[in-house]
C-alpha positions in Angstrom: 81.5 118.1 97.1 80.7 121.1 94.7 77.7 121.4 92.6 78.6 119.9 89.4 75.3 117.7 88.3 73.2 119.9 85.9 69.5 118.7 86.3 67.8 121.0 83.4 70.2 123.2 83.7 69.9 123.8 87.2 73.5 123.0 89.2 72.6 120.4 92.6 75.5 118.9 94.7 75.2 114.8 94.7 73.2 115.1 97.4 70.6 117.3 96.4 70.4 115.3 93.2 69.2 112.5 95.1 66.8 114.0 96.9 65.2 115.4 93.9 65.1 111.8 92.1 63.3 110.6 95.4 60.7 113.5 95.0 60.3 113.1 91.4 59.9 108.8 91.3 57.1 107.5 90.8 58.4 104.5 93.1 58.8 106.5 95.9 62.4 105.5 97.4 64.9 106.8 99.1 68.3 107.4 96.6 71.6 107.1 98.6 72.9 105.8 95.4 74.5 108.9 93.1 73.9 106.6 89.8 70.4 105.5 90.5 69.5 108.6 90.9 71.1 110.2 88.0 69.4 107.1 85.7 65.8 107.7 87.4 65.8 111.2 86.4 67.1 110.5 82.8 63.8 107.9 82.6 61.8 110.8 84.0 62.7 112.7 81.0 65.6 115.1 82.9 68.1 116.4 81.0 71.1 115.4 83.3 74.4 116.3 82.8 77.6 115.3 85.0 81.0 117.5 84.9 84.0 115.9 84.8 85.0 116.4 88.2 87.2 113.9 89.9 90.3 112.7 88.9 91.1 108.7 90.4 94.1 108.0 91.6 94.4 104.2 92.4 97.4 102.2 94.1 97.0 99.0 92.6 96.8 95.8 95.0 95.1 93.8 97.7 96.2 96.3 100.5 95.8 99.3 97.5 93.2 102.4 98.0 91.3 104.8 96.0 91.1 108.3 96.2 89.3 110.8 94.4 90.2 114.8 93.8 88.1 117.4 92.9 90.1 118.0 89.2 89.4 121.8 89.8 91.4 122.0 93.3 92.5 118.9 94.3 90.6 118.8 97.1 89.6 115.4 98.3 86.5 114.0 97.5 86.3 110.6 98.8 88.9 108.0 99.6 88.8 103.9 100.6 90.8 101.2 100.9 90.6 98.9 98.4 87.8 96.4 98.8 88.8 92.9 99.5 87.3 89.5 100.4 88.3 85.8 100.7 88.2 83.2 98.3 89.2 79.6 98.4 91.2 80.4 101.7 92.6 83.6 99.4 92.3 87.6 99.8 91.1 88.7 96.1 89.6 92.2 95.0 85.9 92.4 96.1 84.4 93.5 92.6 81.1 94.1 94.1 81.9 96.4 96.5 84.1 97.9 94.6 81.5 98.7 92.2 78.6 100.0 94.6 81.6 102.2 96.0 82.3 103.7 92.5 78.3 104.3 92.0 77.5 105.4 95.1 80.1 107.8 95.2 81.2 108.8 92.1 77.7 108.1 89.6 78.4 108.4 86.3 82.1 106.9 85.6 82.5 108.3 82.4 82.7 111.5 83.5 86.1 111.0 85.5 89.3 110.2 85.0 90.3 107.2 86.6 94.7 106.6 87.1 95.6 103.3 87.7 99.0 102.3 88.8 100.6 99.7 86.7 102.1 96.1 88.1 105.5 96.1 87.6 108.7 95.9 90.2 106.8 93.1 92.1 109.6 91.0 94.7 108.2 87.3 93.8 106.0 85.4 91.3 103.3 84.9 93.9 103.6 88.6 94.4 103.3 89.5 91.1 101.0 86.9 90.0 98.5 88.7 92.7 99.3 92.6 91.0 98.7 91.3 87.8 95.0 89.4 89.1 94.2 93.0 90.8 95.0 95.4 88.4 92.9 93.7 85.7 90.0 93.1 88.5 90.1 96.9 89.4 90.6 97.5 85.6 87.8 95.4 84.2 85.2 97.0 87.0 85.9 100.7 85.6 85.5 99.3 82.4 82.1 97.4 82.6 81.0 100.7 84.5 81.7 103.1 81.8 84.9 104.7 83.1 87.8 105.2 81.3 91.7 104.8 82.5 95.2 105.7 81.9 97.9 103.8 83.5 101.0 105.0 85.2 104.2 103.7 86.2 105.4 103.8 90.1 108.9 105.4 89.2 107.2 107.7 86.8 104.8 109.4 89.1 107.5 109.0 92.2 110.0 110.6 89.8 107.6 113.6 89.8 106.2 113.7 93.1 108.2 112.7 95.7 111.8 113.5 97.0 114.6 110.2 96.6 114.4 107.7 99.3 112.3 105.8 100.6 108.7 106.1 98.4 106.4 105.6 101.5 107.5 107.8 104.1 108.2 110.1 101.4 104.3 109.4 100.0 103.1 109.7 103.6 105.3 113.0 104.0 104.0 114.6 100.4 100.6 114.1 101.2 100.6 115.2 105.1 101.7 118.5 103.5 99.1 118.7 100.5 96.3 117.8 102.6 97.1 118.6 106.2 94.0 118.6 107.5 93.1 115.0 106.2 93.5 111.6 109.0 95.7 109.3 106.8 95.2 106.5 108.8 93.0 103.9 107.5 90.7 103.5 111.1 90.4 104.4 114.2 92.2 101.7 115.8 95.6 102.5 113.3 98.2 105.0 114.7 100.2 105.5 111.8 99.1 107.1 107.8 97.9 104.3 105.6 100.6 104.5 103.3 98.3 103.1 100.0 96.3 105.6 100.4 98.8 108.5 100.5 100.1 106.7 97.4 96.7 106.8 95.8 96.0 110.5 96.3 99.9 111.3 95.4 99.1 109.6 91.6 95.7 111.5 91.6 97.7 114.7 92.3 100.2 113.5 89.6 97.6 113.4 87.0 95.6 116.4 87.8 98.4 118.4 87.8 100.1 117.5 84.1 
């Protein structure tokens, strides 16, 4: 990631930034959190600032993902698949991780802009019903953390980014060329792109690029 967390006016890379809180703290630890780190030094009297340096793209749903661009380059930053756990016998969004994942990797959310795809077009009620419950999980946890969000359409971004036929081979395609040198697949164990997460990074693209 490239420096972009000014520490009295002095640029450090996330990484540096946390090392610095744990020499400065008077409690000693060990910072592998980017917003722990970035509050310690405030309460240490440090003038931080963050640049706005990611823009979000987020493919809404249980089997969604999350990627982040560097706004200047659109180079990626970090990516995930989107958090889950059970519930009553039911997959849900795991809020919890989704939040450590958004301040251990990102820090200060208002400092990004976060693209979250909208629920429509779903193929059932149950279907729909579960968009709906994700997109306001996903939507509440950026909110509670600071972030703000735009939302987009799946036709409208499509429309913009990718040729006419089928969207996910056409996602997977789009983002194979943008990023070649990124492994799409979601694990080791998957032979084939995780499609979500070519979806995710297409909307970030989207967004970056307007």
């Amino acid at each position: 990631m490239n420096a972009a967390i000014m520490v009295d006016g002095v640029a450090y890379t996330p990484q540096q930034t946390m090392s610095l809180a744990s020499a400065v703290s008077p409690f000693r630890g060990t910072y592998r959190n980017l917003g722990d780190a970035v509050a310690m030094l405030r309460m240490m009297g440090q003038e931080v600032v963050c640049a706005t340096e990611c823009v979000v793209g987020i493919d809404n749903g249980l089997d969604g993902a999350i990627v982040a661009l560097a706004i200047s380059n659109g180079d990626i930053l970090h990516r995930t698949a989107m958090p889950t756990r059970k519930r009553d016998g039911k997959r849900e969004i795991d809020v919890i991780a989704l939040s450590e994942w958004f301040n251990e990797n990102l820090g200060d959310m208002s400092q990004h802009a976060f693209v979250l795809e909208k629920p429509v077009g779903s193929k059932s009620v149950n279907a729909a019903k579960s968009m709906h419950g994700s997109y306001h999980a996903i939507r509440a946890t950026i909110e509670v953390m600071g972030g703000k969000f735009e939302d987009v359409a799946a036709r409208t971004w499509q429309k913009a980014m990718l040729p006419k036929g089928d969207t996910k081979e056409f996602s997977i395609a789009v983002a194979q060329r943008r990023w070649p040198n990124e492994d799409w697949r979601k694990n080791d164990r998957c032979r084939t792109p995780h499609a979500d997460a070519c979806d995710a990074a297409n909307i970030a693209e989207y967004h970056r690029i307007q």
